[in-house]
C-alpha positions as CSV (number, residue, x, y, z in Angstrom):
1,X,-73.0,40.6,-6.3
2,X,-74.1,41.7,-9.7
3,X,-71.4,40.5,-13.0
4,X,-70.0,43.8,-13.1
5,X,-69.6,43.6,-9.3
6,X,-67.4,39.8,-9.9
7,X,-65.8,41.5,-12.7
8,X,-64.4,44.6,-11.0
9,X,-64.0,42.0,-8.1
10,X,-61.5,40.4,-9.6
11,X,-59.8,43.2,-11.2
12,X,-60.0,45.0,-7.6
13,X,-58.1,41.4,-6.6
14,X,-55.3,42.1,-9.2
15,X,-54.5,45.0,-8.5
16,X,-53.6,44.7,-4.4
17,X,-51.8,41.8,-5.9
18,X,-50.1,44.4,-8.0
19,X,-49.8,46.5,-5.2
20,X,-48.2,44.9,-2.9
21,X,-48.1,46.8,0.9
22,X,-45.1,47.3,3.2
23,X,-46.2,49.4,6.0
24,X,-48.7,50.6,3.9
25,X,-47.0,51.9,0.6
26,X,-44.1,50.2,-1.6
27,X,-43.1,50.3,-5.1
28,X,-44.7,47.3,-7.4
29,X,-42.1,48.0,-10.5
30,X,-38.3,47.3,-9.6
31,X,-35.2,47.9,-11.1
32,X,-31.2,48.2,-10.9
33,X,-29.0,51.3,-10.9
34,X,-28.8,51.3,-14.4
35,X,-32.5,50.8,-14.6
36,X,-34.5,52.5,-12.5
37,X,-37.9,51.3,-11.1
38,X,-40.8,52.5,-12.8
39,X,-43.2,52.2,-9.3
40,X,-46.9,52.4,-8.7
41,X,-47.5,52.7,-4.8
42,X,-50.4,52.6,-2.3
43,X,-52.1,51.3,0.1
44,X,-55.3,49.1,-2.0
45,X,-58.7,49.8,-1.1
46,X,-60.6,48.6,1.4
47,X,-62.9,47.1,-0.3
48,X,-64.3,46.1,-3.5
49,X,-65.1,48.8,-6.2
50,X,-68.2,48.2,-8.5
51,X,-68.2,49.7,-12.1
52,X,-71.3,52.6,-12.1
53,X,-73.3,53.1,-15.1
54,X,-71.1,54.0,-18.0
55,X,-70.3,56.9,-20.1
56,X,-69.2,57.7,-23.2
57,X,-68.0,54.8,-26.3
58,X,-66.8,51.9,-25.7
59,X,-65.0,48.6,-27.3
60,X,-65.5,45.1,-26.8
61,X,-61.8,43.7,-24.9
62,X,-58.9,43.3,-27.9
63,X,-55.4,42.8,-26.6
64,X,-53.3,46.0,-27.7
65,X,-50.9,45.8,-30.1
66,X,-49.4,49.2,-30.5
67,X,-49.0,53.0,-29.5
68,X,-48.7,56.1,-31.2
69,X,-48.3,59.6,-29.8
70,X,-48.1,62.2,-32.5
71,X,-47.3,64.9,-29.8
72,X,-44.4,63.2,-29.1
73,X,-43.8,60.9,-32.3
74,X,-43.8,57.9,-30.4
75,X,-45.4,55.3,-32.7
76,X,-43.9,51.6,-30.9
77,X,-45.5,48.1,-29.9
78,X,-46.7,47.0,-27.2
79,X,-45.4,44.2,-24.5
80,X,-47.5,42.4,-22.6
81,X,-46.7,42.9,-18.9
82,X,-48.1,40.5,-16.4
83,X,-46.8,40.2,-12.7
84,X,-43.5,38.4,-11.4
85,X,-43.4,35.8,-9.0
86,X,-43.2,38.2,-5.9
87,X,-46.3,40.2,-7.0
88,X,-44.0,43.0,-8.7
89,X,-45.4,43.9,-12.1
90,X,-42.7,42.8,-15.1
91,X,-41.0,45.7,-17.1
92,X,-39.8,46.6,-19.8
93,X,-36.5,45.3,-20.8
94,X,-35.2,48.0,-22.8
95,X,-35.8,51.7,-23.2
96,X,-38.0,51.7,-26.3
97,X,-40.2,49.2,-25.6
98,X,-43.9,50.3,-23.9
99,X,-45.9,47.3,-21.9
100,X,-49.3,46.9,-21.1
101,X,-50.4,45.4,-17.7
102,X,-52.3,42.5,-18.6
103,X,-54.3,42.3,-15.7
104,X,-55.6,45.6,-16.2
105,X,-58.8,46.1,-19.0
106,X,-57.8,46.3,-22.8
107,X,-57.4,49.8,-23.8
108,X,-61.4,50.9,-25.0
109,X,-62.8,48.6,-22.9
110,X,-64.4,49.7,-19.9
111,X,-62.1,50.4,-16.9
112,X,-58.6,52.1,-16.7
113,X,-55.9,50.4,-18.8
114,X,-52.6,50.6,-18.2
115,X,-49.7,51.4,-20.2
116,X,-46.0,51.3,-18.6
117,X,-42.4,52.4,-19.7
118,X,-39.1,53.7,-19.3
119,X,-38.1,57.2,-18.3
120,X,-34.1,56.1,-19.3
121,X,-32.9,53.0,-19.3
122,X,-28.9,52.1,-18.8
123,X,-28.5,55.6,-19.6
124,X,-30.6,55.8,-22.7
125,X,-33.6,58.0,-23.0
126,X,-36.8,56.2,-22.8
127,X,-39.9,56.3,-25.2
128,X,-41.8,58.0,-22.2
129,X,-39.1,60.4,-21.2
130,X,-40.9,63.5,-22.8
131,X,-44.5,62.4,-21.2
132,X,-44.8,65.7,-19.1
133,X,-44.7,67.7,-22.5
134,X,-48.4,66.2,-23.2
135,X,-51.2,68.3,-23.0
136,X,-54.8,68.2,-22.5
137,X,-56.5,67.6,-25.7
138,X,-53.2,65.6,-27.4
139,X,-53.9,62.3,-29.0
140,X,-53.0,59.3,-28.0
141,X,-54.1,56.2,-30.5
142,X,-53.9,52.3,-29.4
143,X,-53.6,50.0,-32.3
144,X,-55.9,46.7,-31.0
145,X,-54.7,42.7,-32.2
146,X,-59.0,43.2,-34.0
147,X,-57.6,45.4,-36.3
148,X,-59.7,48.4,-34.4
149,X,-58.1,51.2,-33.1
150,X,-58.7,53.0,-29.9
151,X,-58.4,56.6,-29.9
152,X,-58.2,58.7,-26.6
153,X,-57.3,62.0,-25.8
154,X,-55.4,63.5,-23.1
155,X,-57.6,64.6,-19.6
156,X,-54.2,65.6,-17.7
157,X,-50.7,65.0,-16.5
158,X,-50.0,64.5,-12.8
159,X,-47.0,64.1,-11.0
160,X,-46.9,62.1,-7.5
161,X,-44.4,61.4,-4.7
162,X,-44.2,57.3,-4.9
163,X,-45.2,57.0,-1.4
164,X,-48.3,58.9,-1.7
165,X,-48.7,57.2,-5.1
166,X,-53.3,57.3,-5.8
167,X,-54.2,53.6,-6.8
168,X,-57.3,54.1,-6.7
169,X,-57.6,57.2,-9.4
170,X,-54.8,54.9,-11.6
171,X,-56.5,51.3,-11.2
172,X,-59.9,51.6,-9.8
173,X,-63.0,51.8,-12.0
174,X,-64.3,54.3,-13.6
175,X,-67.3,54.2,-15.5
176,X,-65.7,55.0,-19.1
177,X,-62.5,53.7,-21.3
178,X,-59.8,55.2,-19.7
179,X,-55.9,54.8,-20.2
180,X,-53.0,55.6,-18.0
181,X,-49.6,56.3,-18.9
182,X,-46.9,55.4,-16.2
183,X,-43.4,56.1,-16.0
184,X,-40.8,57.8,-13.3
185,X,-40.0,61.5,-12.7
186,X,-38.9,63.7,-10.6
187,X,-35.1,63.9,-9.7
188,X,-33.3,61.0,-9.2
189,X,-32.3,59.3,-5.5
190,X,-29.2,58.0,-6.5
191,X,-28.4,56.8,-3.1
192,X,-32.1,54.4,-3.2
193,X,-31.2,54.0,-7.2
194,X,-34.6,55.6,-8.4
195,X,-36.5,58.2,-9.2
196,X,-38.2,60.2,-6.3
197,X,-42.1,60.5,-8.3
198,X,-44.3,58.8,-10.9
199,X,-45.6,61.1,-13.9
200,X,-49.1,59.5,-14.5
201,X,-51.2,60.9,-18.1
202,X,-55.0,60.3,-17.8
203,X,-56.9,60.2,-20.7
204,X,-60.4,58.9,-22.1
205,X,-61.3,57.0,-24.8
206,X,-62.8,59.5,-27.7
207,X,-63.5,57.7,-30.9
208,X,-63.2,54.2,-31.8
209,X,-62.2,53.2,-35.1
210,X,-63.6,49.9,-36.6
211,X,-61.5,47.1,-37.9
């Protein structure tokens, strides 16, 4: 297998670890009633994806630092997010605050990375509660720990059902920078305790300011 083959291997590795399967589809991001889980589910792939020839800039891999959304004036830091001990990917612990999945690429670095956050939290809004109002074309700029900044724009906004959540359009490679934006949506199951669909933003990397 060729490096980029190992590398996507491995990422491919993290992310049915991630993923976690019950009968087929489950939720990796859990919560309590007063927090409800922000879930990413599907069944992984079948097999290893490798990387295909890529398009457009790119960045070396810097760990992310911050976000800013002008669109929405959301301009906070960024959490790393890594998995807990059952596989389940961490959360947030408050409404502001946005994560990054750690096993995921650094935002401008080739592959999908991934960005995470509230909806509400214990009945507060959360700093991605207005992420349907984005549009393609609308910035979305990742402040990087080299003192670089990666600046990607908008491709679209999707809304899914959780169990017929796509992992593989959310984590699987791509042959670009991407960055995805989770969080939940939909109405809210109050008998289950969460939300009944994930709002996912998709968007490329653009421009990439130097340090």
């Amino acid at each position: 297998m060729t490096a980029a083959g190992n590398r996507w291997g491995r990422y491919a590795l993290s992310a049915v670890i991630l993923i976690l399967t019950v009968i087929g589809v489950t939720a990796v991001v859990r919560g309590t009633p007063d927090q409800p889980p922000l879930s990413a589910a599907s069944t992984p792939p079948d097999s290893d994806p490798v990387a295909p020839l890529t398009s457009g800039p790119l960045m070396s891999t810097s760990t992310p630092t911050r976000v800013v959304i002008p669109a929405l004036g959301v301009d906070v830091p960024l959490a790393a997010l890594g998995l807990q001990a059952d596989g389940a990917m961490q959360v947030p612990t408050d409404a502001k605050t946005v994560g990054w999945y750690t096993g995921a690429p650094t935002p401008g670095a080739l592959g999908p990375a991934v960005l995470a956050g509230h909806v509400d939290y214990r009945k507060k809004p959360g700093t991605f509660h207005r992420l349907t109002d984005l549009k393609a074309g609308d910035s979305i700029n990742v402040d990087r720990q080299d003192g670089s900044m990666a600046m990607f724009s908008v491709v679209k906004v999707e809304r899914y059902a959780k169990n017929k959540f796509p992992a593989d359009a959310v984590y699987g490679a791509i042959n670009r920078a991407g960055l995805r934006l989770i969080t939940c949506g939909g109405n809210f199951d109050s008998a289950a305790g969460h939300y009944e669909d994930n709002i996912v933003v998709y968007a490329d990397l653009k421009m990439a300011h130097p340090a």
